[in-house]
C-alpha positions as CSV (number, residue, x, y, z in Angstrom):
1,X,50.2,48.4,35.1
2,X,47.9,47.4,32.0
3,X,44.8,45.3,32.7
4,X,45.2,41.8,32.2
5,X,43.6,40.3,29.1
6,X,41.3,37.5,29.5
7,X,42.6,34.3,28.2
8,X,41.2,33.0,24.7
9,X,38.5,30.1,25.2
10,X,41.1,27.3,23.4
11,X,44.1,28.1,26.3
12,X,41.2,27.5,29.1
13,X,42.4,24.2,31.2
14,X,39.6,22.0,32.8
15,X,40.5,23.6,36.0
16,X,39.8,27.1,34.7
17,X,36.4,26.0,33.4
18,X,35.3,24.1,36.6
19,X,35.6,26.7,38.8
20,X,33.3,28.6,36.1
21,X,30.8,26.3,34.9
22,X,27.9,26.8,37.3
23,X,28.3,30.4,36.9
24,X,28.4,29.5,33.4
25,X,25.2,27.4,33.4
26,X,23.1,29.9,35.2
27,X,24.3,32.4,32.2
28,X,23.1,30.0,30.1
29,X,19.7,29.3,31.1
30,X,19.1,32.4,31.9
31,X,19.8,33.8,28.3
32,X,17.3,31.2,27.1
33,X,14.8,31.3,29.2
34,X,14.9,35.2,28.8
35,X,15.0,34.7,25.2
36,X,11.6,32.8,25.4
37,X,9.7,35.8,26.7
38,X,10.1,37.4,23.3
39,X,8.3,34.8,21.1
40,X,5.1,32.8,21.5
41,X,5.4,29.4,22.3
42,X,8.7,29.0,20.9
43,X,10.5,28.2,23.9
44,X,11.2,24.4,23.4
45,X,13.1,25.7,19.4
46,X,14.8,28.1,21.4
47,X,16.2,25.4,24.0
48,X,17.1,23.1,21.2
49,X,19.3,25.7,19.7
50,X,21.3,26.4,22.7
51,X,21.5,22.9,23.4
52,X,23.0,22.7,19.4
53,X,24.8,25.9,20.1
54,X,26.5,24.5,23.4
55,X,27.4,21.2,21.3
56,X,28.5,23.2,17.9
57,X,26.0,20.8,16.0
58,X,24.6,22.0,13.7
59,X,20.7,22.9,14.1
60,X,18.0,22.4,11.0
61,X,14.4,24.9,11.5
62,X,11.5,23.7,9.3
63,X,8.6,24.8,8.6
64,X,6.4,27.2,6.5
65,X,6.9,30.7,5.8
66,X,6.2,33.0,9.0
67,X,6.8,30.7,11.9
68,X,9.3,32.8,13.2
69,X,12.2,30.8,11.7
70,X,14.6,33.8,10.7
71,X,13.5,35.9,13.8
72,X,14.5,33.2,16.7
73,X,18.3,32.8,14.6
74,X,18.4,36.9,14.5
75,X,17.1,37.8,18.1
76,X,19.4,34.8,19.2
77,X,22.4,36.6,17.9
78,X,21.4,40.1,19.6
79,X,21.0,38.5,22.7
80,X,24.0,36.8,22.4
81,X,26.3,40.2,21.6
82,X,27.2,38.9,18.4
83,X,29.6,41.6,16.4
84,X,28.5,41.5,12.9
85,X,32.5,40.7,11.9
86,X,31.4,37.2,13.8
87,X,27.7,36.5,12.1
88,X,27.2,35.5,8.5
89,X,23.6,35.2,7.2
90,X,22.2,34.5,3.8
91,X,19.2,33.1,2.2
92,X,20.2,30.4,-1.0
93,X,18.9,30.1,-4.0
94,X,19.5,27.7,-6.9
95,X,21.0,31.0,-8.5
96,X,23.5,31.5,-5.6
97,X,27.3,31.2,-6.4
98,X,30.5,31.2,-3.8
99,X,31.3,34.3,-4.2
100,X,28.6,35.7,-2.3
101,X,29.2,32.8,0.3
102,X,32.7,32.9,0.9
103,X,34.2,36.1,-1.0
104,X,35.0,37.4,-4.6
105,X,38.3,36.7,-6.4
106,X,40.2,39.3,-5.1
107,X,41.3,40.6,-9.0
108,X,44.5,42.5,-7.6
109,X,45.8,39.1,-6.6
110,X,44.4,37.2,-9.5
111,X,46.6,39.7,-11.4
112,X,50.0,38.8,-9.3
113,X,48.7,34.7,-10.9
114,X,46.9,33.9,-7.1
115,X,43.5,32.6,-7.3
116,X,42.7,34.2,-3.8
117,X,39.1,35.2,-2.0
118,X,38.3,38.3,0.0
119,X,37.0,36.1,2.1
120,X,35.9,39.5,4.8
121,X,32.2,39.6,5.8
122,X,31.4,36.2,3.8
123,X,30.7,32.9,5.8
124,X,34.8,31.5,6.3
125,X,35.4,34.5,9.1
126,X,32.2,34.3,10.7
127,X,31.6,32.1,14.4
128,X,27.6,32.2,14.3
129,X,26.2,31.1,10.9
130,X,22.4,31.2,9.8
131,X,21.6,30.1,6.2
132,X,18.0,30.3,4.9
133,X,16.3,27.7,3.0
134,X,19.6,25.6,2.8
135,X,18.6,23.1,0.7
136,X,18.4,25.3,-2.4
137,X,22.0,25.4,-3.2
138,X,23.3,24.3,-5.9
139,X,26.0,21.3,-6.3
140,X,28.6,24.1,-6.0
141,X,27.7,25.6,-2.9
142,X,26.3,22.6,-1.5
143,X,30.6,20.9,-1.7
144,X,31.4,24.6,-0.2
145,X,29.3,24.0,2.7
146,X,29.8,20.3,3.3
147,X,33.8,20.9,3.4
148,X,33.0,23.6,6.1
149,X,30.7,21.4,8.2
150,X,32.4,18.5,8.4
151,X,36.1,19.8,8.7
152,X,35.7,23.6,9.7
153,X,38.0,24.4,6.4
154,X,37.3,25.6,3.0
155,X,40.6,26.3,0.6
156,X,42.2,29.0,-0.6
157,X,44.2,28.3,-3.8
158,X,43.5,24.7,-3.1
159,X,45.2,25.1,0.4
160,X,43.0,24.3,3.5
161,X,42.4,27.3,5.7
162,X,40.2,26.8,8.8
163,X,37.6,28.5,9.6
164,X,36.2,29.9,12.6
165,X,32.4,28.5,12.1
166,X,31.0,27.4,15.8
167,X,27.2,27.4,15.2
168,X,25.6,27.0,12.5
169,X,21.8,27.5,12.4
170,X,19.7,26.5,9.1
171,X,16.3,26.6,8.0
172,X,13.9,25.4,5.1
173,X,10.5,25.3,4.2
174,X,10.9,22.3,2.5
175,X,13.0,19.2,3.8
176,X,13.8,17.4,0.2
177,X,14.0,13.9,-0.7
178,X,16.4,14.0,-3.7
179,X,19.7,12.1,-3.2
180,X,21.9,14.7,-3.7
181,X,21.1,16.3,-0.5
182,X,21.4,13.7,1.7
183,X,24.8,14.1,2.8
184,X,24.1,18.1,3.8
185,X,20.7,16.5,5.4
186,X,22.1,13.9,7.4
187,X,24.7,16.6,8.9
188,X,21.9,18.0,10.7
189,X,21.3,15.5,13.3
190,X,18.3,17.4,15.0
191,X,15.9,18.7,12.6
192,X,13.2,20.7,14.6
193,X,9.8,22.5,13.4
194,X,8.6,25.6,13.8
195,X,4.6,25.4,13.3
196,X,2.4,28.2,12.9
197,X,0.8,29.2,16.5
198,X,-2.4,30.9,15.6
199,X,-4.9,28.2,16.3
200,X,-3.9,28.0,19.9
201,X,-2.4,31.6,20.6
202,X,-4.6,33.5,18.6
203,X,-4.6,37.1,20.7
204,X,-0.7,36.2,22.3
205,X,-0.1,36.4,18.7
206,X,-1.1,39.3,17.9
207,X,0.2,41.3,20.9
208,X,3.9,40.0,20.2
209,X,3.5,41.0,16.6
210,X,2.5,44.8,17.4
211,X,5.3,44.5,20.3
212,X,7.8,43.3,17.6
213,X,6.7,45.4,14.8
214,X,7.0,48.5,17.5
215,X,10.8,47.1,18.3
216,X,11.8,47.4,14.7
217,X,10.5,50.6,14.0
218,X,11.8,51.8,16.8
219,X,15.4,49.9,16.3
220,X,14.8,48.5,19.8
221,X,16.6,45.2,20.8
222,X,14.9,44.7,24.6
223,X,16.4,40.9,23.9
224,X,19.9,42.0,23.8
225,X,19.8,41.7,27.7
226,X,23.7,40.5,28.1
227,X,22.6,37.3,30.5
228,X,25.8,35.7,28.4
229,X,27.6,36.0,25.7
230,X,28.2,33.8,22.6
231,X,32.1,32.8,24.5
232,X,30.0,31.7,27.5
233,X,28.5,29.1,25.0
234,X,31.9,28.3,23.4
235,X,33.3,27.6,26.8
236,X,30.2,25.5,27.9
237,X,31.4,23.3,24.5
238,X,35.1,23.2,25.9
239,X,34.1,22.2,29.8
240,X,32.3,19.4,28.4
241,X,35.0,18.2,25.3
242,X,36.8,17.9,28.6
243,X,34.4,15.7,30.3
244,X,33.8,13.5,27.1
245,X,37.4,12.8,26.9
246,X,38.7,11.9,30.5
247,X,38.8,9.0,32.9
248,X,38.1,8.6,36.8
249,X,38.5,6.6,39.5
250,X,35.5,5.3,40.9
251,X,35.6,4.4,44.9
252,X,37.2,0.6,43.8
253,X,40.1,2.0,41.9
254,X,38.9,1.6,38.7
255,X,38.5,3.9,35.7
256,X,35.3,5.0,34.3
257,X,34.8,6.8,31.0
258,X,32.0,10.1,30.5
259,X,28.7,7.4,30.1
260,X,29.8,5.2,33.1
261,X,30.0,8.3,35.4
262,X,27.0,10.6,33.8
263,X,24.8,8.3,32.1
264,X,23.2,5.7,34.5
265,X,22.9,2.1,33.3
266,X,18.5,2.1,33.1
267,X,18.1,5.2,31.2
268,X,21.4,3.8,28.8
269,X,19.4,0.7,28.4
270,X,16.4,3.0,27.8
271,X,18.2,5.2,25.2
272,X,19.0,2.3,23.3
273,X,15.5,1.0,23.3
274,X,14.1,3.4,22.0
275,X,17.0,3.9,19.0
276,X,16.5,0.0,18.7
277,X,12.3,1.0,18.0
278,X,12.7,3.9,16.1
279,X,15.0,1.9,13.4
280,X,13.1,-1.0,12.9
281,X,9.6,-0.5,13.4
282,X,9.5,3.3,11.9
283,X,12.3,3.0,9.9
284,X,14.3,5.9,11.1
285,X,18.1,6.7,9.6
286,X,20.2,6.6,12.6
287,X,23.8,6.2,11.4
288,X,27.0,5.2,13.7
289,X,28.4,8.5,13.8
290,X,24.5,10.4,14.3
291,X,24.7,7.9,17.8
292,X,27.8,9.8,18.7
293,X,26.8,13.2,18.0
294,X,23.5,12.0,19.7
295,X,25.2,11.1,22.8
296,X,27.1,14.7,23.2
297,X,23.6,16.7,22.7
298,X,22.3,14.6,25.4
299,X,25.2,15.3,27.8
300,X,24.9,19.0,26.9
301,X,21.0,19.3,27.9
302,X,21.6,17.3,31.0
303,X,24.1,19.5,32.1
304,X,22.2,22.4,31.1
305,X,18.6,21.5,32.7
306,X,19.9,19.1,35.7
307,X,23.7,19.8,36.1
308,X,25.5,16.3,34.0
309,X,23.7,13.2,34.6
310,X,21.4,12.3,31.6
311,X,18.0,11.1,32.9
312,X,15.1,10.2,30.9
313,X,13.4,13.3,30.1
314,X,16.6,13.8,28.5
315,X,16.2,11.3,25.7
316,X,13.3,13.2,24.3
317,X,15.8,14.4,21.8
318,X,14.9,11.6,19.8
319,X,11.8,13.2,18.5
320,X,14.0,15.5,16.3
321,X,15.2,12.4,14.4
322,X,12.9,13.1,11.7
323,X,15.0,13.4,7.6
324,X,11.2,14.0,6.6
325,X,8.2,15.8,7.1
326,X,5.9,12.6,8.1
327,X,8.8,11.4,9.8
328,X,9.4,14.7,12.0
329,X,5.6,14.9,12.5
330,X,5.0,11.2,13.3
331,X,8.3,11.5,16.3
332,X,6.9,14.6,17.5
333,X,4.1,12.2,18.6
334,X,5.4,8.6,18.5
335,X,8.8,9.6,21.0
336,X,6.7,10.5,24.3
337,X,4.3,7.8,24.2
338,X,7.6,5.7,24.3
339,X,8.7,7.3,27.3
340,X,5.5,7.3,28.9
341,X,4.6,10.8,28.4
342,X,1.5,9.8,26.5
C-alpha cells in the first residue's frame, strides 16, 4: 500500500496540534537557539524573528549597512529548508516596478485581450518573504505591497487572488518620516535594530567573519541543521489561532476567553501600564489594532520561552515600539527601567 501523505497544516484540528506542540516547541527553540551560534550577538534579532515568524507579523530590521541584516533573513531560510519556489527576495529602489515584484505581463495572454502576470518566482507564490530597504518603493509598489500585507491578495485582471505570503521579513537603513509611508510603517508592529558589534566583540567579530567568508567560498550551509522546518512554524501559528479563539470552563462553570486563562491579571495590569506610559509621557503611536497584534506576539513568546502563560519578562516586547530612530533607541533603554530591569 502507498505511504500515507501527511496532512496540509490548514486540515490540522486542535487535537492534531496538541498532541504535537511540545514536540513542536522544542523544534522551535532549538532552530533558534542553533541559529544564534552562527552570528555574534545577534541572538535576541534572531528570537524576535521567530517570535514574528510564529505570529506571521510581519518583522522590520534597521540599521546601517553591514550589521548582518540580509545575512540573519538568508541563514534563517537555510536553516529553515526553505525551497527557493517558497522564498522571494529583493532589494527596492525608487526605480523598481511590479513586474520584478510580482511578474511580467505574460504577452501571449495579453495577445488573447487578458492582462495576466507570470506571477512564478516573483513575491505572490512565495511563503517566506525578505525585502531590502523597503521603504524605497515607489507609490506603485508601495499599494502592491500594502494589498499583500493586509489581505494576503494582490489581483490578477482586477480579480483577487490570494497569496501564499506567511513571513515577511524587511529591512532599512533608514526608517522615514514622510507621510506616505506611514501606512507600510505602521504594518510593522515590531521594528528591531541591528547595531554594529565591533566595539564590544571586536576579535568574536572577526573570527565569525573568516568562518563565514570560508562557508561561502566553500558553498557550506553548517546552519541548515534541520532542527525544524518552516511548517513546524506555520503549525506553531495554527495551535495558537486555536487557542486565541476558544473558550473554557474554569473549575466554577464559567467560560474564560485566551487572556483570562494565559494572561494573569498583575502582569495584564502591568502590560497596560506600561502602553498607558509609553503613549503619553513619550508619545509613542500605539493604535487599536497594533494592541491586538501586540497581544498575539506576546502569547507566541510565552509559549515559546515558558510554555503559554505571559509573564513579565514577556512584555519587554514593548521596546520594539519604536516608528523612529530616537524613538527605537530611547525604548531600547526607557522599556527595562520600567520593568525594573534597570
Amino acid at each position: 500500500m502507498p505511504a500515507k501523505t501527511a496532512p496540509a497544516v490548514e486540515d490540522l484540528s486542535l487535537a492534531d496540534l496538541q498532541a504535537e506542540a511540545d514536540a513542536l516547541r522544542g523544534r522551535i527553540n532549538r532552530f533558534r537557539e542553533s541559529l544564534g551560534r552562527f552570528f555574534v550577538n545577534k541572538q535576541e534579532l534572531i528570537d524576535l524573528m521567530v517570535v514574528a515568524a510564529v505570529a506571521q507579523e510581519p518583522l522590520l530590521l534597521v540599521g546601517p549597512p553591514g550589521t548582518a541584516k540580509s545575512d540573519l533573513v538568508v541563514k534563517f531560510k537555510d536553516a529553515l529548508g526553505v525551497p527557493d519556489g517558497d522564498y522571494f527576495e529583493y532589494m527596492l529602489t525608487r526605480f523598481t516596478e511590479p513586474s520584478e515584484i510580482i511578474g511580467a505581463i505574460d504577452i501571449a495572454e495579453l495577445k488573447a485581450g487578458r492582462y495576466l502576470r507570470r506571477k512564478e518566482g516573483k513575491l505572490p507564490t512565495a511563503r517566506l518573504v525578505f525585502l531590502d530597504e523597503i521603504f524605497k518603493s515607489n507609490s506603485a509598489i508601495l499599494n502592491i505591497l500594502l494589498t499583500i500585507i493586509n489581505e494576503k491578495k494582490f489581483y490578477q485582471e482586477g480579480r483577487p487572488e490570494p497569496v501564499p505570503l506567511r513571513v515577511l521579513f524587511a529591512a532599512t537603513n533608514e526608517v522615514p518620516e514622510q507621510g506616505e509611508l506611514a501606512a507600510l510603517k505602521d504594518r510593522f508592529v515590531l521594528k528591531a535594530e541591528s547595531r554594529p558589534v565591533q566595539d564590544e566583540y571586536f576579535a568574536e567579530l572577526i573570527d565569525a567573519g573568516l568562518r563565514g567568508e570560508a562557508h561561502k567560498g566553500l558553498n557550506q550551509k553548517p546552519w541548515a541543521e534541520g532542527h525544524c522546518s518552516l511548517d513546524d512554524l506555520l503549525k506553531a501559528n495554527r495551535y495558537l489561532t486555536f487557542l486565541f479563539g476558544r473558550t473554557t470552563a474554569d473549575g466554577r462553570g464559567e467560560e474564560q476567553n485566551d487572556r483570562q486563562v494565559f494572561f494573569p491579571a498583575d502582569v495584564f495590569r502591568e502590560y497596560q501600564r506600561l502602553v498607558k506610559t509609553l503613549v503619553r509621557e513619550d508619545k509613542i503611536f500605539v493604535s487599536d489594532r497594533k494592541l491586538v497584534k501586540l497581544y498575539k506576539l506576546l502569547r507566541v513568546r510565552a509559549w515559546l520561552f515558558g510554555g503559554g502563560t505571559v509573564s513579565k519578562d514577556d512584555l519587554r516586547l514593548l521596546a520594539y515600539l519604536g516608528e523612529t530612530h530616537q524613538e527605537i533607541a530611547h525604548l531600547r533603554e526607557k522599556v527595562p527601567l520600567l520593568l525594573g530591569d534597570g
